[in-house]
Every structure is written in structure tokens, then in C-alpha cells.
C-alpha positions in Angstrom: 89.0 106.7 105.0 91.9 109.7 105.7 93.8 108.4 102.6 91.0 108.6 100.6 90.0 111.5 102.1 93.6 112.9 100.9 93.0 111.3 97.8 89.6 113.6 97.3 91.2 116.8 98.5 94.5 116.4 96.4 92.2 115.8 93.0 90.2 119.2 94.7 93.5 121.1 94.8 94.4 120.2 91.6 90.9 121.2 89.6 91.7 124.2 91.6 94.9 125.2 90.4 93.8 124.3 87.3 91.0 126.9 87.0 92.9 129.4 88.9 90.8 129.4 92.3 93.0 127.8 94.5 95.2 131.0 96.2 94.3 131.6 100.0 93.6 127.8 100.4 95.4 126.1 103.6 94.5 122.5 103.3 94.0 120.4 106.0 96.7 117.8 106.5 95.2 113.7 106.5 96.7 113.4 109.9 94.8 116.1 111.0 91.2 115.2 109.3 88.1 114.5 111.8 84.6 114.5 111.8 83.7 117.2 114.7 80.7 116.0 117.1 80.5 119.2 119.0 82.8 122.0 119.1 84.0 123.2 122.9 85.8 126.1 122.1 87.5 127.3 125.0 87.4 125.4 128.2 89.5 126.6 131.1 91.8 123.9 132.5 89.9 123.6 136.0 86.3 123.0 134.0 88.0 120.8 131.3 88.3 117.7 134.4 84.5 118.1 135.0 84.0 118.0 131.1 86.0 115.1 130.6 84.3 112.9 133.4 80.7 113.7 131.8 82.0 113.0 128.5 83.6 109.6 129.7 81.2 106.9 130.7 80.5 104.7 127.6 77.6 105.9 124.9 74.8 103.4 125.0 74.6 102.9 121.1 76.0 100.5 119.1 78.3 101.3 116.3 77.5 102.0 113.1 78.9 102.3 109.6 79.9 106.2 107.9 80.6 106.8 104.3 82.0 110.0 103.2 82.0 111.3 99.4 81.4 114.2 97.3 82.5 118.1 98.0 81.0 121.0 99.6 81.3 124.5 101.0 80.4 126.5 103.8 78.7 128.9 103.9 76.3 127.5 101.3 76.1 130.8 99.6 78.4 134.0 99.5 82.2 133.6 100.3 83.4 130.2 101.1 85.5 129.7 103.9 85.3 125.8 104.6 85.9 123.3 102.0 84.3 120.0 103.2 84.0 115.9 102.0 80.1 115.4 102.5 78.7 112.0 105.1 76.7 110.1 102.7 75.8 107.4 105.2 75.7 107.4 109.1 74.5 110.2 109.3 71.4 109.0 111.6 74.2 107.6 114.0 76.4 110.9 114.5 73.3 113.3 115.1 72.6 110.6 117.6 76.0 111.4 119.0 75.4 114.9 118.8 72.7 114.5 121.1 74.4 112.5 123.1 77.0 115.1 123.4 74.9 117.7 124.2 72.8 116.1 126.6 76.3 115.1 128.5 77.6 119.1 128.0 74.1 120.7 129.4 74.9 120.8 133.0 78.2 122.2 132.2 76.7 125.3 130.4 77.3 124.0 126.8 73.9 125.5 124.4 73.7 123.9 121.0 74.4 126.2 118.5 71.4 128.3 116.5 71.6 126.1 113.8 71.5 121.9 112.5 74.3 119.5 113.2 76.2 119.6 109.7 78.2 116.2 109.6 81.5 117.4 107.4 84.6 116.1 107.2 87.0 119.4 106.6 89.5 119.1 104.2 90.4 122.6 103.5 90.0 126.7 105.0 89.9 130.2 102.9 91.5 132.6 104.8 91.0 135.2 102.2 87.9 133.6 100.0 87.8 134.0 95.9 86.2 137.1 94.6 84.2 137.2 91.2 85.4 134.5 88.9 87.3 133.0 90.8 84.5 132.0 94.1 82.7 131.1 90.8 84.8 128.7 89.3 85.6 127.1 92.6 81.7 126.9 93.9 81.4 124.9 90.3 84.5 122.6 91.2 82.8 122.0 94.5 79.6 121.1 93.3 80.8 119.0 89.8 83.9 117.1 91.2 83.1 114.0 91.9 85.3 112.0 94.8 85.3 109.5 97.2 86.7 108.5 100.5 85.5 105.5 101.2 84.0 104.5 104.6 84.5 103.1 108.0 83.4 101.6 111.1 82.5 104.2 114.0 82.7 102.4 117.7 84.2 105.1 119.6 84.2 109.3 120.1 87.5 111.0 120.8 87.3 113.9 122.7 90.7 116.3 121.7 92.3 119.1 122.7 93.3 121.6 119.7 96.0 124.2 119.4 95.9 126.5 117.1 98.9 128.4 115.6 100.0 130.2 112.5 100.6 126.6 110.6 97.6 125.4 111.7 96.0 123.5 114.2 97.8 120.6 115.9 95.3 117.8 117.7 96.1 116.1 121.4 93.7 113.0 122.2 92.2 113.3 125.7 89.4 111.2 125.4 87.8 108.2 124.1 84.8 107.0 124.2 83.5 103.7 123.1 80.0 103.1 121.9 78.3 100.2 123.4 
């Protein structure tokens, strides 16, 4: 699913370029492509032990099958700043992980954000998002290119630690987690 994943975001770039709405784009490498369950942000080293043993005990649902196509943005309206590959099936079985999550996360002081689980696959970030023509002709790209990345099979969570630098975010795996 990553290489065709890639696949999606290179034809992206290049419809892009093409139109003249691609400056301020840092696209995210394949390697580094995941579907978030639940975002952590910080969690001090002392807390992240406790975190990790609630997180760790096998989920009690079986795995499931996830199909990722088509393009989006976020925020839906108004300056993009994520470029996204949509979950076109198993969606039912990752909000089911997102409750799962959550539920695990509670004690631990861990709120669900104000708004619904959004099962994305980001493939890009705007730093600096288009203005006038250009947000225009890349909210069309978005919504008109067509793209696929094919699917997979989903029978295990990876909880990982992120870094974030100038160049990006680089990923460690801490975690995983299978589903039973």
C-alpha cells in the first residue's frame, strides 16, 4: 500500500507543478507514511512506561481489511495545510481502534479530541498554504485527481515514537500490538 501510496502522491506533485500550486509543499516520504490511531503528543519519559503497558496487552478484534484511494485536504475549507490519501474501506475497524485507544489512554489523562476520528493517510504538509489562485487550483487537483493505493491487511497497531526536526519527522517503533 506505501508504494502505491507513493505512486498517488508523486502523480499529486506532478498535477501540482503542473498548475503552479505546488511551492511550500514538503511531502511526506513512503517510509515515513502511517495511518495515525491517536495522536499522544508529548509524553514525558517517566509516563511513557505506564502508557506503553496499557497500550500493550493484545486488542480483542480480529483483523480486518483497509483500502486507501482518492485525495483530500485539511482543513476542509480555507487554507490547506494537510494533504491526505482518503480510507475507502475499514474504516468501521480503525474507529474501533480509536476506541480502543482511547479507552486504554483514559486513566492516563488522554481526552479525545473535540472533534470525529478522521482516518487519513498523510502524504503531504503546507507550511506556507496557496493564496488566491493558487489554493484554488490545488483544492480542484485534490478533489478531481483520481489515485489509488491499493489495500492491505491490518492485524496489528504500532505505537511510535516521533522526532521532529527541520527535515521532518523521523519515526522509532516502540510498540506493537496484535489484534486478536
Amino acid at each position: 500500500m506505501r508504494t502505491g501510496a507513493a505512486r498517488g502522491a508523486e502523480q499529486l506533485r506532478e498535477r501540482l507543478e503542473h498548475v503552479g500550486a505546488s511551492r511550500g509543499i514538503r511531502w511526506i516520504p513512503p517510509g515515513h507514511m502511517h495511518l495515525t490511531v491517536w495522536f499522544l503528543g508529548e509524553v514525558s519519559d517517566p509516563r511513557a512506561g505506564a502508557v506503553l503497558d496499557a497500550l500493550g496487552p493484545p486488542i480483542q478484534m480480529p483483523p480486518f481489511d483497509l483500502h486507501v484511494s482518492g485525495f483530500g485536504a485539511f482543513p476542509p475549507s480555507g487554507p490547506p495545510r494537510v494533504l491526505w490519501m482518503g480510507v475507502t474501506k475499514g474504516l468501521e475497524g480503525l474507529a474501533l481502534l480509536h476506541e480502543e485507544v482511547g479507552a486504554r489512554l483514559q486513566p492516563w489523562g488522554f481526552r479525545p479530541e473535540g472533534r470525529a476520528y478522521s482516518a487519513h493517510l498523510t502524504i503531504a504538509r503546507l507550511k506556507e498554504p496557496p493564496q488566491g489562485a493558487a489554493r484554488a487550483a490545488l483544492r480542484h487537483a485534490v478533489t478531481h485527481e483520481q489515485a489509488d493505493a491499493g489495500g492491505c491487511r491490518i492485524d496489528h497497531l504500532i505505537v511510535f515514537r516521533s522526532r521532529t526536526s527541520p527535515s521532518g519527522a523521523a519515526y522509532e517503533p516502540l510498540l506493537r500490538v496484535p489484534l486478536t
